[in-house]
C-alpha positions as CSV (number, residue, x, y, z in Angstrom):
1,X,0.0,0.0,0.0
2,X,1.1,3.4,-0.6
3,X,1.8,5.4,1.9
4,X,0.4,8.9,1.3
5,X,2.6,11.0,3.7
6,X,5.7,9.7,1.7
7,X,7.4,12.1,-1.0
8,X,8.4,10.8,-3.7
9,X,11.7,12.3,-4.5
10,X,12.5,13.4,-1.6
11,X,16.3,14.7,-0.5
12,X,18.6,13.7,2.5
13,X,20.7,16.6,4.2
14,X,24.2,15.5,5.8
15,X,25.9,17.9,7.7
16,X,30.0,18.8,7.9
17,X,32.5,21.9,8.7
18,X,32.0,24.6,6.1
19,X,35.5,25.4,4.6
20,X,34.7,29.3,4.2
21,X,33.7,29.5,8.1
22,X,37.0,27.7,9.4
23,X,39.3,29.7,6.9
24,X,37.6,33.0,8.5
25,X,38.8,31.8,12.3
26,X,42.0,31.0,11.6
27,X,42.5,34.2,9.6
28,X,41.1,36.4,13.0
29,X,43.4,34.4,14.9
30,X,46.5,35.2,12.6
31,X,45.6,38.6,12.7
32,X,45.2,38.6,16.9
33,X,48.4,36.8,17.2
34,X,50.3,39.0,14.3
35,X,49.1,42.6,16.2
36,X,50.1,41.0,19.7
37,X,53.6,40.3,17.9
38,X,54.1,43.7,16.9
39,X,52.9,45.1,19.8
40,X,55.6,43.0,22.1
41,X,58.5,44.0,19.3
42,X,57.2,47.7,19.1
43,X,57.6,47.1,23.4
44,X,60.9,45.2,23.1
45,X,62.6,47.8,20.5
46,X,62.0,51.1,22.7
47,X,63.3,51.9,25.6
48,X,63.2,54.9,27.7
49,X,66.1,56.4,30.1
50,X,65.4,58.6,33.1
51,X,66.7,61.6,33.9
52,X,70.0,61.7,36.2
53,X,71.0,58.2,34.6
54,X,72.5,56.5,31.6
55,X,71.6,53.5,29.5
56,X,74.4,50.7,29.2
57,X,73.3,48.4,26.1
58,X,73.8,44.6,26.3
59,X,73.5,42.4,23.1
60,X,73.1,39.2,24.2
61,X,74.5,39.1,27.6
62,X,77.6,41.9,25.8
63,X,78.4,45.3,26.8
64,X,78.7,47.3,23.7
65,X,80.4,50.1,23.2
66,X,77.9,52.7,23.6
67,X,75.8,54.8,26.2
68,X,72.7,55.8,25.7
69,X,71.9,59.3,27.1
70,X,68.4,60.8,28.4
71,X,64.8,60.0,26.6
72,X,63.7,57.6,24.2
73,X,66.4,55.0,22.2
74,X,65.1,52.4,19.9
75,X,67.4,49.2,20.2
76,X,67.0,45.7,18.9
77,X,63.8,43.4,20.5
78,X,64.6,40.4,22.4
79,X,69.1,41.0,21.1
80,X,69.6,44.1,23.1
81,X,68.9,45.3,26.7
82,X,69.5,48.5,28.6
83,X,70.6,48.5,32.2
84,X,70.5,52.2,33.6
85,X,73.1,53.8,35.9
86,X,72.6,56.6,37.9
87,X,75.2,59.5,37.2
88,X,73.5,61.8,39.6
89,X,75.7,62.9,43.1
90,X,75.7,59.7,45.3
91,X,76.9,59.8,48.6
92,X,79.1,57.6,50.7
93,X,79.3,56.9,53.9
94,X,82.1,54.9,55.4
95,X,83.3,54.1,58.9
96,X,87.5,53.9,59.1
97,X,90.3,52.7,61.6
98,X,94.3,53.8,61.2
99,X,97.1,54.0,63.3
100,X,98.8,57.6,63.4
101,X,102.6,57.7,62.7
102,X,103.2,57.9,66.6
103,X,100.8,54.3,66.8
104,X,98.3,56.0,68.2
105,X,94.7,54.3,67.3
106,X,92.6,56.6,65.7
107,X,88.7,55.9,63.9
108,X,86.9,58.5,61.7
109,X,84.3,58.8,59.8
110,X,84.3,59.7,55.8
111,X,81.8,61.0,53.9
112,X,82.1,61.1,50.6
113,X,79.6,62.8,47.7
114,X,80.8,61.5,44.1
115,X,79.6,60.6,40.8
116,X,80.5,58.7,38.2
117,X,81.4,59.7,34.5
118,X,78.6,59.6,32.4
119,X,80.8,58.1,29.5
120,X,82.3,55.7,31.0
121,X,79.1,53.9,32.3
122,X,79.3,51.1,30.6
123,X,82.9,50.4,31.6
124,X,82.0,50.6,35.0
125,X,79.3,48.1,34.5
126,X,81.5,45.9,32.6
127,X,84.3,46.0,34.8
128,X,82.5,46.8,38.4
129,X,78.6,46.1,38.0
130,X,75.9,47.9,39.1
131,X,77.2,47.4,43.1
132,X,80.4,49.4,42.4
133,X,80.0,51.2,45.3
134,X,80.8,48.4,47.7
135,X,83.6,47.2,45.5
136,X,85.5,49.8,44.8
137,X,84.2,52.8,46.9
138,X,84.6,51.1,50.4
139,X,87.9,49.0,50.3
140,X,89.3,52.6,48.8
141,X,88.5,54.8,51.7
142,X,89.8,52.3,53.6
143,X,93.0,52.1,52.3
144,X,93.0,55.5,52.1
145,X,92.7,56.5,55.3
146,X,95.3,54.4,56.5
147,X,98.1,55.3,54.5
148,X,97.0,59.5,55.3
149,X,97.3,59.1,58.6
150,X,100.3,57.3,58.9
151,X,101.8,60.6,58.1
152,X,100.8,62.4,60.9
153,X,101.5,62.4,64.4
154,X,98.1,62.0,66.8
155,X,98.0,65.6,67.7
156,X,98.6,67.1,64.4
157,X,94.8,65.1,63.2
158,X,93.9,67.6,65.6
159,X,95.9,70.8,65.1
160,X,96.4,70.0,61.3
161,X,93.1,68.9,60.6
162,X,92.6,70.6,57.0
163,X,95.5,69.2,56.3
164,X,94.7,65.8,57.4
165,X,92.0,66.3,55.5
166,X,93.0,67.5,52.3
167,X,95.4,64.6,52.1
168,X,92.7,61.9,52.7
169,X,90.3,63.6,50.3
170,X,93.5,63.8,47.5
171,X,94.2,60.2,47.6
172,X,90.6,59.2,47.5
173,X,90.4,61.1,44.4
174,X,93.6,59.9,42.6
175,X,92.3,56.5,43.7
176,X,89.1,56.5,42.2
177,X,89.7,58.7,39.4
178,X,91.5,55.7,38.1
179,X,88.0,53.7,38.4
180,X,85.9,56.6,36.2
181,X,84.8,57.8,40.0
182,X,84.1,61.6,40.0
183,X,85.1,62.3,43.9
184,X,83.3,65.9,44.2
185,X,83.8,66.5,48.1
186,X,85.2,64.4,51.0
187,X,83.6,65.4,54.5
188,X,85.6,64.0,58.1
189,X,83.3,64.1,60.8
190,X,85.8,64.0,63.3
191,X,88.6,61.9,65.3
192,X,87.8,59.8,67.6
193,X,91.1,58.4,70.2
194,X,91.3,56.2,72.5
195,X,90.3,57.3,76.2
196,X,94.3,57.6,77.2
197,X,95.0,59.3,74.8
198,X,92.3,61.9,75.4
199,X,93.0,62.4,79.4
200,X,96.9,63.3,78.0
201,X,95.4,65.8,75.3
202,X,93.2,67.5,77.9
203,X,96.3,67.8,80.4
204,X,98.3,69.5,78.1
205,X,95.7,71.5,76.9
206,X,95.4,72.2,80.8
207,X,98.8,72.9,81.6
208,X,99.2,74.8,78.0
209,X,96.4,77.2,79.4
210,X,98.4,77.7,82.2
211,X,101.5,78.5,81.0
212,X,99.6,81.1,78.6
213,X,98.5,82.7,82.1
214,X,101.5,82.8,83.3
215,X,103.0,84.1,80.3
216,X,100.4,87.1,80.4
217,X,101.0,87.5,83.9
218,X,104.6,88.0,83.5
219,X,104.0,90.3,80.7
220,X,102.0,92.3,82.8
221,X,105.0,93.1,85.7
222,X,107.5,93.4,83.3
223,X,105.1,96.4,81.9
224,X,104.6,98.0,85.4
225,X,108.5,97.7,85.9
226,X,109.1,99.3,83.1
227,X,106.4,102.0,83.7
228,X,108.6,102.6,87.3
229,X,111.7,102.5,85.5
230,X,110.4,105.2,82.8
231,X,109.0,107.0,85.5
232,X,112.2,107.5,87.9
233,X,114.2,108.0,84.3
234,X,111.8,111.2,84.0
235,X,111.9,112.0,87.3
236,X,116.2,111.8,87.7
237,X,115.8,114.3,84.4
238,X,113.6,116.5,86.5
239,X,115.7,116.7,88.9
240,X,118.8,117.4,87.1
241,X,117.0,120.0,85.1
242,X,115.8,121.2,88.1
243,X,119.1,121.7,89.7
244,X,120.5,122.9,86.4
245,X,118.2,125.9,86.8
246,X,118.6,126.7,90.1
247,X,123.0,126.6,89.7
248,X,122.0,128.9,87.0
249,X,119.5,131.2,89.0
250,X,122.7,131.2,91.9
251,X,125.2,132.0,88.8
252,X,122.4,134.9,87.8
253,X,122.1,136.2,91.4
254,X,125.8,136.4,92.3
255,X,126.3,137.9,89.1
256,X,123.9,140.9,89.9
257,X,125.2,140.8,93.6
258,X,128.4,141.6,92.6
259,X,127.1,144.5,90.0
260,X,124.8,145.8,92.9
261,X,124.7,144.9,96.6
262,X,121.2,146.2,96.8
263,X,119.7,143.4,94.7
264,X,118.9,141.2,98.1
265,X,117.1,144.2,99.1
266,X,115.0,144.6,96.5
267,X,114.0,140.8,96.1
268,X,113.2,140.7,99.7
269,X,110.7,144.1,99.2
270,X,109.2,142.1,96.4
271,X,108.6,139.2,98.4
272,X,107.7,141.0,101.2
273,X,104.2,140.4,102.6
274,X,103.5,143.0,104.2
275,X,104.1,142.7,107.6
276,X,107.3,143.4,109.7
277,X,109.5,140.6,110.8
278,X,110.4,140.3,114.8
279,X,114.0,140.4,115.5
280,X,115.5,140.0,119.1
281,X,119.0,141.0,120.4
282,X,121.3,143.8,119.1
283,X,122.6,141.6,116.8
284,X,119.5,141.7,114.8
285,X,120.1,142.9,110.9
286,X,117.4,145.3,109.7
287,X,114.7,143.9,107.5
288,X,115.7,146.4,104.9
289,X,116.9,150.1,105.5
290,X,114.8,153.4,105.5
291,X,116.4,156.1,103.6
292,X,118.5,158.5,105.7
293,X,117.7,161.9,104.2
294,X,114.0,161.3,105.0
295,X,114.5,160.1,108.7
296,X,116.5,163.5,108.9
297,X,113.9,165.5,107.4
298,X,111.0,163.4,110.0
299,X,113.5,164.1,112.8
300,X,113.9,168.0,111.5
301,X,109.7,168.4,111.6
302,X,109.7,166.2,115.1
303,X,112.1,169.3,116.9
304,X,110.6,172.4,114.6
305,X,106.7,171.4,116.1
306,X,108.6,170.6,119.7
307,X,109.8,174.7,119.9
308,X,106.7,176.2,118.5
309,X,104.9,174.1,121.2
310,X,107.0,175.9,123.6
């Protein structure tokens, strides 16, 4: 019997992966993994270095010949890479213990602002490394020190201390110099000794003190004695001038005593005061003489007035 729901003619449908829809993924993924590619070289090939530093280039694990200064540097993806060094001022700071040429022990501490030369930063990587400081920096002040002051004597660290320290800082320099170390300034904080050696400083300084106040002391009475001697020097010339005048005054006076026996009377009425002088026995001298033609005219009047009385 025929069935009457059945087609005649009718079609079977199979189904399978459409080539057109597989070649579109892979071509999306091609294209995802392509831009990620270029995006991780465009990464790989630039390279930025900071300000205050300096860009050594490795290629393959080599230093080459070359720094690369501030800002942006394209180099070569996944051959080259860029290690950056600071070349900013760095500072230093190192504890140090010497003997001084007289053995006495003596510990510091250094200080010391530097930087290193910009065109020599990849040497200093190549030879050094990136920790150059405790390689070469430290051992150097070290060293340093020791052989500075060996050359002085405990108490010149102290009285010579610019000294001291210009010689430290110089052959830190010269040392590091050598190395492609810029040394800018070297700071000493001070000198430390041992306790001994610090009770004898302070005596001296002691007894120093004192012999400085003695010394002023000394200076001051040999300035008062010659004050006493100056002043008796003047004095004796006084004296002498003194007497010099009056041997010529005596010299003057017998001169005009021997012109004119009067001259005693006249400088005793100008130095007379006034009043009359007392004299006792007949032996007395006059204080000076009254003229005789006027006690003869007073005794003339005196005897004319007597007889007219009478």
């Amino acid at each position: 019997m025929r069935n009457p729901f059945k087609r005649s003619g009718s079609y079977e449908y199979t189904t399978g992966p459409n080539p057109s829809t597989s070649f579109n993924k892979l071509k999306i993924v091609a294209a995802v993994i392509t831009f990620v590619v270029i995006i991780v070289v465009m990464f790989e090939s630039v390279v930025v270095v900071e300000a205050g530093h300096r860009g050594v280039v490795l290629y393959v694990g080599a230093v080459e010949n070359r720094v690369l200064g501030e800002g942006i540097h394209f180099i070569i993806p996944f051959a080259e890479q860029v290690v950056p060094m600071e070349v900013r001022t760095l500072k230093y700071v190192a504890n140090a213990a010497a003997a001084s040429n007289d053995l006495q022990e003596v510990q510091t501490t250094i200080a010391l602002n530097y930087h290193i030369s910009p065109d020599k930063a990849n040497v200093i990587y190549q030879q050094l490394g990136d920790d150059y400081a405790d390689r070469i920096i430290a051992p150097t002040i070290q060293e340093s020190v020791k052989a500075s002051v060996a050359k002085f004597n405990a108490e010149e660290l102290i009285t010579k201390r610019a000294t001291a320290k210009a010689v430290i800082a110089e052959t830190i320099a010269n040392t590091l110099s050598g190395r492609n170390i810029i040394v800018e300034t070297v700071f000493i904080t001070d000198f430390s000794f041992s306790p001994e050696f610090a009770k004898q400083i302070e005596s001296k300084v002691v007894a120093y003190q004192k012999y400085l106040t003695e010394q002023n002391n000394l200076l001051a009475v040999r300035v008062i004695a010659n004050q006493t001697v100056v002043q008796a020097q003047a004095a004796a010339r006084s004296n002498v001038a003194k007497a010099n005048g009056e041997s010529q005054a005596i010299k003057i006076i017998s001169s005009q005593l021997k012109q004119s026996p009067e001259y005693l009377q006249w400088l005793a009425i100008n130095k007379w005061n006034g009043q009359m002088p007392y004299a006792f026995g007949s032996s007395a001298l006059p204080f000076f003489q009254l003229p005789r033609a006027t006690t003869q005219q007073n005794q003339s009047k005196s005897s004319s007035a007597f007889a007219s009385a009478q």
